[in-house]
C-alpha positions as CSV (number, residue, x, y, z in Angstrom):
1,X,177.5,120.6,30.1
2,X,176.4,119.8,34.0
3,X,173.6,121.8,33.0
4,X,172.3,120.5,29.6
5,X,172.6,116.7,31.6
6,X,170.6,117.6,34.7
7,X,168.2,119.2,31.9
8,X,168.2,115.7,29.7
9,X,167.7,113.4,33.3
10,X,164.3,115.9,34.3
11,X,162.9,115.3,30.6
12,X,163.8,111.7,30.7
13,X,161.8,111.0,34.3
14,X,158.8,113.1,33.3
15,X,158.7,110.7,30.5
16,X,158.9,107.7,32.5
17,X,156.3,109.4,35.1
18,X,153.5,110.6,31.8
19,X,154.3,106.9,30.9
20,X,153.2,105.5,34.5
21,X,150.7,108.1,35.4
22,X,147.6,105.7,34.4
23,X,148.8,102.7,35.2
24,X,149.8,104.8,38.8
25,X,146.1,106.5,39.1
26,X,144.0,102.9,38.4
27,X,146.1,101.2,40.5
28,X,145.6,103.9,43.5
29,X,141.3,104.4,42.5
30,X,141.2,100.1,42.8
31,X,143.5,100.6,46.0
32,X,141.2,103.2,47.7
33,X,137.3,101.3,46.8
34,X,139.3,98.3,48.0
35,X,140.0,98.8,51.3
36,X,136.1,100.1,51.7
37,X,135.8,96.0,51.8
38,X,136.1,94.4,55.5
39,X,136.3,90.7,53.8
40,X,139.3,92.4,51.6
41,X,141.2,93.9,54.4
42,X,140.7,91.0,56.8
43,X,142.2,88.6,53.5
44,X,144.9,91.1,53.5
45,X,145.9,90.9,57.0
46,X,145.8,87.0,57.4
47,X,148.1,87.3,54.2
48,X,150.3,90.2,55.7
49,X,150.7,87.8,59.1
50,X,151.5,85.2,57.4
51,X,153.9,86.0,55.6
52,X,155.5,88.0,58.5
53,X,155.8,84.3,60.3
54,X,157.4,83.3,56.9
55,X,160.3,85.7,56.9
56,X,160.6,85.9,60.7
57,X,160.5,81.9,60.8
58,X,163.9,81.2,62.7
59,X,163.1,83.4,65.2
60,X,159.6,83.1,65.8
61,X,159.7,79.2,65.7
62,X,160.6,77.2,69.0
63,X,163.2,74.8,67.4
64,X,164.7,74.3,63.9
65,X,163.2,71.6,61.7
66,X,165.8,69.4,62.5
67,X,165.3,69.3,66.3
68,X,163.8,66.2,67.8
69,X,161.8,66.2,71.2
70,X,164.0,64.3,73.8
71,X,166.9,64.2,71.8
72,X,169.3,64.6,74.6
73,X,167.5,60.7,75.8
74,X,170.8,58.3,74.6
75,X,167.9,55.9,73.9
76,X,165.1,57.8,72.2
77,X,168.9,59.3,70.0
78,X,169.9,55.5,68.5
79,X,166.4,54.9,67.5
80,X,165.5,58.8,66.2
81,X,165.2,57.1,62.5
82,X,162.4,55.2,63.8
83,X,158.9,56.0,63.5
84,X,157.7,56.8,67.3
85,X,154.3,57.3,68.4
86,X,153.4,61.4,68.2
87,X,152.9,62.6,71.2
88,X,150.6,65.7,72.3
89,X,151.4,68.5,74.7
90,X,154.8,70.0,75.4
91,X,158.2,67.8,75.3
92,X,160.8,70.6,75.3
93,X,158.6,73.0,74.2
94,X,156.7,71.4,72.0
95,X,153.5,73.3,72.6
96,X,151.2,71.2,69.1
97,X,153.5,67.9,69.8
98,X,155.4,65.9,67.5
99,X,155.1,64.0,64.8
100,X,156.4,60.1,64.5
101,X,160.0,61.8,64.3
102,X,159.8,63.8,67.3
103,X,159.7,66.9,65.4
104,X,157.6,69.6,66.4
105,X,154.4,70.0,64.8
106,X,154.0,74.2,65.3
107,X,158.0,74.4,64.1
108,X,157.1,72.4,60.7
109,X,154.1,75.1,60.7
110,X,155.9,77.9,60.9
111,X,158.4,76.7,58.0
112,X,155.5,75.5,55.9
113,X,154.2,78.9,55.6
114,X,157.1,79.6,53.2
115,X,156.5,77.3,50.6
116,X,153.1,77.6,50.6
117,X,153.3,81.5,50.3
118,X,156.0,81.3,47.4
119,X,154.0,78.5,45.4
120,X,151.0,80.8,45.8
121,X,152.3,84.0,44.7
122,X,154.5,82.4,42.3
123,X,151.9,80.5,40.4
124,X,149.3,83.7,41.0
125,X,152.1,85.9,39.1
126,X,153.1,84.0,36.7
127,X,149.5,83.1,35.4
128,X,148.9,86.5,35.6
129,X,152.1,87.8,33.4
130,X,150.9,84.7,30.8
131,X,147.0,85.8,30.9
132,X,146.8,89.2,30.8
133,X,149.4,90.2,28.0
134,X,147.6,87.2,25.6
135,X,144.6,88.4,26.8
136,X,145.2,91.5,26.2
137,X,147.1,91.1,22.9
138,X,143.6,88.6,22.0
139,X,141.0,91.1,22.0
140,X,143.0,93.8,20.4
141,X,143.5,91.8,17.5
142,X,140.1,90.1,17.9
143,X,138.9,88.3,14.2
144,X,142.5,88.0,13.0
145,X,145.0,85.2,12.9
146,X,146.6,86.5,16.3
147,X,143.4,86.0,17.9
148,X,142.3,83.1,16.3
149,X,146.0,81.8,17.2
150,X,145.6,82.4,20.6
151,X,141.7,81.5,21.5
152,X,142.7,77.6,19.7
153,X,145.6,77.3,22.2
154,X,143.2,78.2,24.6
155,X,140.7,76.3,23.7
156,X,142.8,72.8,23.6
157,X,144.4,73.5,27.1
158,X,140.3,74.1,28.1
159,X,139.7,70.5,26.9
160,X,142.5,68.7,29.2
161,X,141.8,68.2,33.1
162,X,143.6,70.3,35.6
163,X,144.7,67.8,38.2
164,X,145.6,65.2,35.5
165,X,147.8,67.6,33.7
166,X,149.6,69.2,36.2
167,X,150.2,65.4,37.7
168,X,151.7,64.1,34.1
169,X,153.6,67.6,33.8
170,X,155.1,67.2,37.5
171,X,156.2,63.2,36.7
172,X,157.7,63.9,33.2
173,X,159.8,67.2,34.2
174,X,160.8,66.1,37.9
175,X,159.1,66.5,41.3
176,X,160.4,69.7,42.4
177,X,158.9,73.1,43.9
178,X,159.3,75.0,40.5
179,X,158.5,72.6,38.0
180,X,155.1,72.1,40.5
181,X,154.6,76.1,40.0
182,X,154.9,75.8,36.3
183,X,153.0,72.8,36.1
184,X,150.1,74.9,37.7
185,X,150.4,78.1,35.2
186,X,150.3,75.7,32.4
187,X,146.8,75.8,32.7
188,X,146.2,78.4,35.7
189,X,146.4,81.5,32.7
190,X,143.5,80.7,30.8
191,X,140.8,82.0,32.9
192,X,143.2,85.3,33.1
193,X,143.2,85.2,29.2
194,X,139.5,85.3,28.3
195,X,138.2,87.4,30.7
196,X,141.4,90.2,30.0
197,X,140.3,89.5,26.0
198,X,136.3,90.1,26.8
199,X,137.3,93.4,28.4
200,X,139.8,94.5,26.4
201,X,136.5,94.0,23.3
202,X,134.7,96.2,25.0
203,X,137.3,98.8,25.6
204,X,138.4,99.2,22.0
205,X,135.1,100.3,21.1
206,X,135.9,103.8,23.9
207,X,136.3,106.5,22.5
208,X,139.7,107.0,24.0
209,X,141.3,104.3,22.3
210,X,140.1,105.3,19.0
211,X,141.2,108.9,19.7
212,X,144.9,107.4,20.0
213,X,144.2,105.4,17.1
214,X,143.6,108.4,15.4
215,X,146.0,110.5,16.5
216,X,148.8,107.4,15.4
217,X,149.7,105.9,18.4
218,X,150.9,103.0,18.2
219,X,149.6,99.6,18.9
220,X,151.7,98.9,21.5
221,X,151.4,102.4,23.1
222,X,147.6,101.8,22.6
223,X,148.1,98.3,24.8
224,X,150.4,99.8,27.6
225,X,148.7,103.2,28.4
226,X,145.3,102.9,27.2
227,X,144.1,99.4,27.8
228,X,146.7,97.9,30.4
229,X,145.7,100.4,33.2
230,X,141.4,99.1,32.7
231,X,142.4,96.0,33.0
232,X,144.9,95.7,35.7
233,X,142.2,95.7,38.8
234,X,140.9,92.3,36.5
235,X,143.9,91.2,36.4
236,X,144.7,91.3,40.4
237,X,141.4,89.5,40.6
238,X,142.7,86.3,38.9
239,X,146.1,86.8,40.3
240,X,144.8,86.5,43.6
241,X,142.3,83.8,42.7
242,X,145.0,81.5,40.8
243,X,147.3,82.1,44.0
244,X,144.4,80.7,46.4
245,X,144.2,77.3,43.6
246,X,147.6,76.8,43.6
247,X,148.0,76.4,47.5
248,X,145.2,74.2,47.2
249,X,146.7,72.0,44.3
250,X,150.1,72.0,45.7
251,X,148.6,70.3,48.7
252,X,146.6,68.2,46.7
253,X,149.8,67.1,45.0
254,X,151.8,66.2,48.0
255,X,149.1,64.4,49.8
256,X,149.2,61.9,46.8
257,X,153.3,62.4,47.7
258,X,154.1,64.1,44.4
259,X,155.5,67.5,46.4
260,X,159.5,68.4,47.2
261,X,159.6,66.6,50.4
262,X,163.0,68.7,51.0
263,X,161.3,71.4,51.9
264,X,158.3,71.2,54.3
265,X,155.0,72.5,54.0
266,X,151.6,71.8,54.9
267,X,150.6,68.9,52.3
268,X,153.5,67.3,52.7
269,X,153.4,67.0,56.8
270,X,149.6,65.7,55.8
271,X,151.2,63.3,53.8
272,X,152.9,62.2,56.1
273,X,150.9,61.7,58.7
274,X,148.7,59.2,56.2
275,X,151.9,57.2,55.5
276,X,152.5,56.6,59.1
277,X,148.8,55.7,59.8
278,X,148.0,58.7,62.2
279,X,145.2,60.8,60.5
280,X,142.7,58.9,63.3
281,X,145.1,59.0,66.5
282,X,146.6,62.5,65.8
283,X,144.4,65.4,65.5
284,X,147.0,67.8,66.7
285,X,149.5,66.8,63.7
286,X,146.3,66.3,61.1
287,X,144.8,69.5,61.8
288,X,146.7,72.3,62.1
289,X,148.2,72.2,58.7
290,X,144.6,72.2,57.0
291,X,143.0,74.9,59.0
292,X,146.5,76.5,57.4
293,X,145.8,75.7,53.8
294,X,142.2,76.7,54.1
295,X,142.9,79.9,55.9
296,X,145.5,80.9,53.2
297,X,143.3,79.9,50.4
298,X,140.1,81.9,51.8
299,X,142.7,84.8,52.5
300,X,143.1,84.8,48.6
301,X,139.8,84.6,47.7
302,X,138.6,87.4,50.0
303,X,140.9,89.4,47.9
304,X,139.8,88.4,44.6
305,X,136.0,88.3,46.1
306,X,136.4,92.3,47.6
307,X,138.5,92.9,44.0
308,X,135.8,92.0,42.0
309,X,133.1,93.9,44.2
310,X,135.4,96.9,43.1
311,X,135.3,96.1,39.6
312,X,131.7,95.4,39.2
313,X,129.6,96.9,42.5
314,X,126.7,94.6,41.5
315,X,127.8,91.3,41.1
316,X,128.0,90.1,44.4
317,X,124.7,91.5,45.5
């Protein structure tokens, strides 16, 4: 009995491994031209820092977010509420100064780098898990009602403005970090959806696919093993390309103060800083945060950029 079980468990991982193979050897042949790219890897590495100051942040960062520079000053403690003026160099280790709180400008950096990794990958993900399975699903079906179905969807979310949208989607379902992320897939997927659909058109017509049409595979065997693994280095492109956009729209969105302002990141400490009047007087609380956002974004779009070099050796030339 022992026996026939141990036999049952082999057969049932080689069938999860045949199942996995492609999708394993596409993703290792996009891995290995990738890291041929200098733009890619350096991306990858401002990426892989950052988000090792994101999970290390308590102990990395000098103070916690609610420490206040001089707070043990009885009279700077009654008026802490009060907007002060920021102040540059190092009060108790304060080595970017403080805002008009007395919080420590490279503390709130440090924290920041959470949210604005989880947005981005979040967003990035999601768009991609909408996109590429409609896409996908699209050009399979291309010239029937599924397509058609899909590609008039498409077309009408193609007709309303980003920024707008994601503004009136933010308002109506309540200004916080998820329904920001979701705001931003509503219409992040699309570009993932026609590009995945173009390929997949051109794909069908392979002779593999039609072999496993012939043979009787299914249509969703077809999708999984056949078409899925071609597509998937496309499909990190826009992941890595709606991940850089949503950074920058999240940061867009909580400079005009629709952002979580429980949780701080970088557009919300430039937010602040143009409520309290400071962008001209503080350049060591104003800039910081956007070299951040901009070094994050461009980390992204190295990726997609080097990504793209991998899927088509000629189009960057």
């Amino acid at each position: 009995m022992a026996t026939e079980t141990r036999e049952v468990d082999a057969d049932a991982d080689n069938g999860i491994r045949e199942r996995l193979y492609p999708l394993i050897v596409g993703v290792r042949r996009t891995w290995g031209q990738f890291t041929e790219s200098r733009l890619g890897v350096l991306g990858l590495l401002i990426i892989a820092a950052i988000a090792f100051v994101a999970v290390f942040a308590p102990y990395i960062a000098p103070h916690s977010l609610e420490w206040q520079a001089f707070g043990n000053n009885p009279t700077f403690r009654q008026a802490s509420q009060l907007p002060h003026p920021p102040a540059f160099g190092d009060p108790f280790f304060a080595p970017l100064g403080t805002d008009h709180l007395g919080h420590g400008i490279l503390t709130q950096l440090i924290y920041g780098s959470r949210t604005a990794l989880f947005i981005g990958l979040a967003a990035g993900v999601l768009s991609s898990l909408v996109g590429v399975p409609l896409g996908i699903i699209s050009g399979y079906y291309s010239n029937t009602w599924v397509d058609e179905g899909i590609q008039r969807v498409v077309d009408v979310m193609y007709g309303l403005p980003f920024l707008p949208l994601v503004i009136v989607l933010v308002f109506i379902n309540g200004v916080t970090t998820t329904n920001i992320i979701l705001g931003i897939v509503a219409k992040s997927w699309l570009n993932n959806a026609i590009v995945i659909r173009g390929q997949v058109l051109s794909l069908s017509k392979r002779p593999f696919v039609e072999a496993a049409e012939a043979s009787g595979a299914s249509d969703f065997r077809i999708m999984w093993r056949h078409l899925l693994p071609n597509v998937l280095p496309l499909g990190f492109i826009y992941l890595a390309q709606d991940a850089a956009f949503a950074i920058l729209i999240q940061a867009s969105l909580a400079f005009l103060g629709l952002a979580d302002f429980t949780q701080v990141s970088w557009g919300t400490m430039l937010q602040w800083i143009q409520v309290q009047g400071y962008i001209y007087t503080a350049p060591w609380w104003l800039i910081p945060p956007g070299i951040m956002i901009a070094l994050l974004a461009a980390s992204f779009y190295f990726i997609g950029y080097s990504l793209e070099d991998v899927m088509n050796p000629g189009s960057n030339q």
